[in-house]
C-alpha positions as CSV (number, residue, x, y, z in Angstrom):
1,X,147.4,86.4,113.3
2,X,149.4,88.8,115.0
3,X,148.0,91.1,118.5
4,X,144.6,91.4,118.1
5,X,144.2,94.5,120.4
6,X,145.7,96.2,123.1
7,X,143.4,98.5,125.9
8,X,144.8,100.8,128.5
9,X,142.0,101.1,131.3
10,X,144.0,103.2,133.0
11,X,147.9,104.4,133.1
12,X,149.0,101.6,135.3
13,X,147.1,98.9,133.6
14,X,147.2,97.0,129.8
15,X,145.1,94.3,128.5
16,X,146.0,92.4,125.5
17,X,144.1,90.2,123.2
18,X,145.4,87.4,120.8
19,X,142.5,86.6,118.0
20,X,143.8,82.6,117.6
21,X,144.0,81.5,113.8
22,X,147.1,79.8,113.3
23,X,148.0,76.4,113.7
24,X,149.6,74.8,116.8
25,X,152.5,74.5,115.1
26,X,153.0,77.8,113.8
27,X,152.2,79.1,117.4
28,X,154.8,76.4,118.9
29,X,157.7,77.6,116.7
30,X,157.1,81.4,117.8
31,X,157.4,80.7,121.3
32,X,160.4,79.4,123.8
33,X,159.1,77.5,126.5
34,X,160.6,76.0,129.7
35,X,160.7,72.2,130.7
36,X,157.7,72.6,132.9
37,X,155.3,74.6,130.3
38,X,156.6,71.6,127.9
39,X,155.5,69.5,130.2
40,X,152.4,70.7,130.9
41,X,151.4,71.2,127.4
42,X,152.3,67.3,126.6
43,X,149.4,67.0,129.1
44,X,146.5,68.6,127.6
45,X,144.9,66.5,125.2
46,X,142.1,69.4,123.6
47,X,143.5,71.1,120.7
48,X,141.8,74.4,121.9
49,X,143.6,74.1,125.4
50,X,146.8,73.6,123.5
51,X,146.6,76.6,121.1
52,X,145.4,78.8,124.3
53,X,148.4,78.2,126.4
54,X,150.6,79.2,123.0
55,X,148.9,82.0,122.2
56,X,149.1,83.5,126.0
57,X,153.1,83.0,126.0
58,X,152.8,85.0,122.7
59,X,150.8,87.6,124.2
60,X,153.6,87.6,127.3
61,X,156.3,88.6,124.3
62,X,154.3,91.3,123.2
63,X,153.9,92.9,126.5
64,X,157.8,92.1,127.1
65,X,158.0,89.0,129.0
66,X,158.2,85.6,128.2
67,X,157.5,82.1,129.6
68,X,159.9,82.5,132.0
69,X,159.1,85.3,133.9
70,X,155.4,83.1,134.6
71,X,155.1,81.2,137.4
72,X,152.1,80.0,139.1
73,X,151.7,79.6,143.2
74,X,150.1,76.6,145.1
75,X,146.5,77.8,144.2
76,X,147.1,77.8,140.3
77,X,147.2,81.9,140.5
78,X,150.2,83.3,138.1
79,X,152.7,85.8,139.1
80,X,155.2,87.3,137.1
81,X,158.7,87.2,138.6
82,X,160.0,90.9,139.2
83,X,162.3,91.5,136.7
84,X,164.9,92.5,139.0
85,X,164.8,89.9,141.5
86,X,167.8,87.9,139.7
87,X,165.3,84.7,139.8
88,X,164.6,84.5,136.4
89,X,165.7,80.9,134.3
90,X,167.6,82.0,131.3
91,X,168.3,79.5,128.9
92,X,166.7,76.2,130.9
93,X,163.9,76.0,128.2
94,X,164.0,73.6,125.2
95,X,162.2,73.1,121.9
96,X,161.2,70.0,120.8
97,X,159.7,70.9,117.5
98,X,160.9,73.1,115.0
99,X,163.9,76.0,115.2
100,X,162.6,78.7,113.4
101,X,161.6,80.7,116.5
102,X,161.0,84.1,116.1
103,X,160.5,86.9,119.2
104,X,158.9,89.7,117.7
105,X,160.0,92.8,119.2
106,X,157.4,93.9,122.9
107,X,154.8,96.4,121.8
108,X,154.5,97.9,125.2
109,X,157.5,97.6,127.6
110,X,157.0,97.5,131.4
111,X,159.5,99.1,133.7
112,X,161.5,96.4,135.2
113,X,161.7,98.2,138.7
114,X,158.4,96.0,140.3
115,X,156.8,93.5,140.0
116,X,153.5,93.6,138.2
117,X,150.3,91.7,138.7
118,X,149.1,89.4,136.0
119,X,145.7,87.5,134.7
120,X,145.0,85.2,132.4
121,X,141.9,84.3,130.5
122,X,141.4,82.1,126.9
123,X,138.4,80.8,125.6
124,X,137.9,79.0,122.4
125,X,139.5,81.5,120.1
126,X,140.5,84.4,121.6
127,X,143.1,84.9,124.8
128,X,143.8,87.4,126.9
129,X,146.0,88.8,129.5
130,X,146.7,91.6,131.6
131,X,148.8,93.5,133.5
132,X,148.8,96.1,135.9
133,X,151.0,97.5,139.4
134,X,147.1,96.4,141.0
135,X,146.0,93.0,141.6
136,X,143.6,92.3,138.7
137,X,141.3,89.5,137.7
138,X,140.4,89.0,133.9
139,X,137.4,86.7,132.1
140,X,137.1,86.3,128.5
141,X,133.8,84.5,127.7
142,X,132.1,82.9,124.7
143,X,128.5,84.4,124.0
144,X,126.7,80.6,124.4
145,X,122.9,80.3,125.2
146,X,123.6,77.8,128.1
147,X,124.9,80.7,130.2
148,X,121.9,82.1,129.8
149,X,120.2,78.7,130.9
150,X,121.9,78.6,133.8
151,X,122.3,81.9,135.0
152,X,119.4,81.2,137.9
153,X,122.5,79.1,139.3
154,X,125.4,81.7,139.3
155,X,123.3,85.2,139.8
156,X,120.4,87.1,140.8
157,X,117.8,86.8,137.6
158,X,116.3,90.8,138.6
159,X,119.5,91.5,136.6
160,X,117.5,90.3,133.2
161,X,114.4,91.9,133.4
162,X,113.0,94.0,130.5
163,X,115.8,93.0,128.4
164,X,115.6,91.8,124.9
165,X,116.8,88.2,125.1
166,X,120.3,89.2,123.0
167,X,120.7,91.3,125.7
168,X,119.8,89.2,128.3
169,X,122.2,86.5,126.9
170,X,125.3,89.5,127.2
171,X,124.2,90.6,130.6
172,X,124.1,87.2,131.9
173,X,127.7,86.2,130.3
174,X,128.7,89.6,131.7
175,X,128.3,89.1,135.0
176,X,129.4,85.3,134.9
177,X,132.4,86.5,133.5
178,X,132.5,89.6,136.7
179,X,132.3,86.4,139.1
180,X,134.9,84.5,137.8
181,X,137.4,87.6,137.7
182,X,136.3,88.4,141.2
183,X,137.4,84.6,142.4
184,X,140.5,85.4,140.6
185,X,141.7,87.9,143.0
186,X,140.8,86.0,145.6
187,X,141.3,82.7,145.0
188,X,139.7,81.0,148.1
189,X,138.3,77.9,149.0
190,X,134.4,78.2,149.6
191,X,133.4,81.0,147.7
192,X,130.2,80.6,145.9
193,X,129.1,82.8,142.5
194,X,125.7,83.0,143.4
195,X,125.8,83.4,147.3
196,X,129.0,85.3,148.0
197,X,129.3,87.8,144.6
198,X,126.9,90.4,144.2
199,X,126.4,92.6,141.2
200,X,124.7,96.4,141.6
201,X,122.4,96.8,139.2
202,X,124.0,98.2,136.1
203,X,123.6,98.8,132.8
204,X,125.2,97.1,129.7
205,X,125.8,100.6,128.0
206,X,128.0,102.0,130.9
207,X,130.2,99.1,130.8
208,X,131.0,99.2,133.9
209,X,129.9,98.3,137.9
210,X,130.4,97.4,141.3
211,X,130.5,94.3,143.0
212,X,130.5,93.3,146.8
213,X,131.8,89.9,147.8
214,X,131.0,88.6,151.4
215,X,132.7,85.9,152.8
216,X,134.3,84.9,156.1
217,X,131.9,87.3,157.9
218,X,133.8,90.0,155.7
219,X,132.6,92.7,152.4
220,X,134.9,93.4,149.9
221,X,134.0,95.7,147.3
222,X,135.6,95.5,143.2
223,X,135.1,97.8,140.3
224,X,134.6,95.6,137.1
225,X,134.9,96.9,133.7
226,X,133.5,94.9,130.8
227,X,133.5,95.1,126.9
228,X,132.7,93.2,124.1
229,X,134.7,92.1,121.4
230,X,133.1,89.9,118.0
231,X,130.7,87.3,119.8
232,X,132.9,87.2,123.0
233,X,132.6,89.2,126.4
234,X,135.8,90.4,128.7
235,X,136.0,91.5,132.0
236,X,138.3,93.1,134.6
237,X,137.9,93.5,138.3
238,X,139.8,95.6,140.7
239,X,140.2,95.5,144.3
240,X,138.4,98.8,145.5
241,X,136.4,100.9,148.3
242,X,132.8,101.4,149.6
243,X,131.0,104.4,149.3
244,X,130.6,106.7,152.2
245,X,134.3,105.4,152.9
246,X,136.6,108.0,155.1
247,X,138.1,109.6,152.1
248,X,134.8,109.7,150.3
249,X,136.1,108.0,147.2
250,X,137.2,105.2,145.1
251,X,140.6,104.1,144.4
């Protein structure tokens, strides 16, 4: 299936979602990959894992990038080489299946003067990425009653009351999936869900909130946005300011 949708959530920032339905090879033949993504996808054994890390290079081509212009630091967080820093590998990438590769044309081309800030999410079958000039987090999440099971473990249970239990199954994958984009932009060591992220209270019509992280005797403050798409739930998070700050606003 081709792009499944694209979202601007603001003029700076695009989110792109891949709807996976074709076959690993089909996926594999419409991608170029380096020696280390071949590598690395030699390694996974799931099927689902597989197809995921396909369909996010495809979703890099349509937002005019490619497997080579992804990289990922010590802590596992990607980075997109800046597309004028002369670093990027041309031509070091080889296909071991198939030749019919086809790069469709990018839907939405970024200017190549800085680098851009990238986040990846899959689950079963959709993936997502996206990119923005802000650092970004992104979760994509399965609707699946053990989140709702175990939501006493990851967040603050006030957040479920007088909710119909479909709701309360969103809300609670909602604010799982605001956690885990929140520990994407930081990406340290110790941070707990439950102890260190905290939702306000919001509601699941706004589709939006904010969220406080305190850690290392420090508070942080985010701006999540959140949708829903078929039986799936996506999030963003984005660095941002307290109230009552000096310039009496949000970034």
């Amino acid at each position: 299936m081709p792009l499944f949708k694209t979202i601007s959530l603001n003029s700076y920032t695009q989110v792109f979602l891949w709807k996976i339905t074709e076959t690993f090879d089909e996926l594999f033949r419409s991608v170029v990959l380096r020696d280390v993504s071949l590598a690395r996808l030699g390694g996974m054994k799931s099927e689902s894992h597989k197809k995921g890390f396909l369909s996010v290079r495809r979703l890099l081509i349509e937002a005019g990038y490619s497997d080579f212009d992804l990289y990922y630091d010590n802590f596992g967080k990607p980075h997109l080489r800046d597309a004028g820093s002369g670093k990027r590998e041309v031509g070091s990438g080889k296909q071991e299946v198939g030749s019919d590769i086809h790069l469709p044309s990018p839907i939405f081309q970024l200017p190549s003067s800085s680098p851009k800030h990238i986040s990846i999410s899959h689950s079963h079958n959709f993936s997502v990425i996206t990119i923005s000039d802000e650092i970004i987090g992104i979760d994509i999440e399965m609707l699946k009653t053990k989140t709702l099971k175990i939501a006493p473990r990851f967040m603050d249970i006030f957040h479920l009351e007088n909710l119909s239990e479909e709701n309360q199954l969103i809300k609670a994958t909602v604010i799982w999936g605001i956690k885990e984009a929140v520990f994407k932009i930081k990406n340290e060591i110790g941070i707990s869900f439950k102890d260190h992220i905290f939702e306000q209270d919001f509601s699941l019509d706004n589709k939006k909130c904010t969220v406080e992280l305190r850690f290392n005797a420090k508070v942080e403050y985010f701006d999540a946005v959140f949708d829903c798409i078929e039986n799936y739930v996506f999030v963003c998070a984005f660095n941002s300011v307290p109230f009552g700050s000096a310039s009496g606003e949000k970034k």
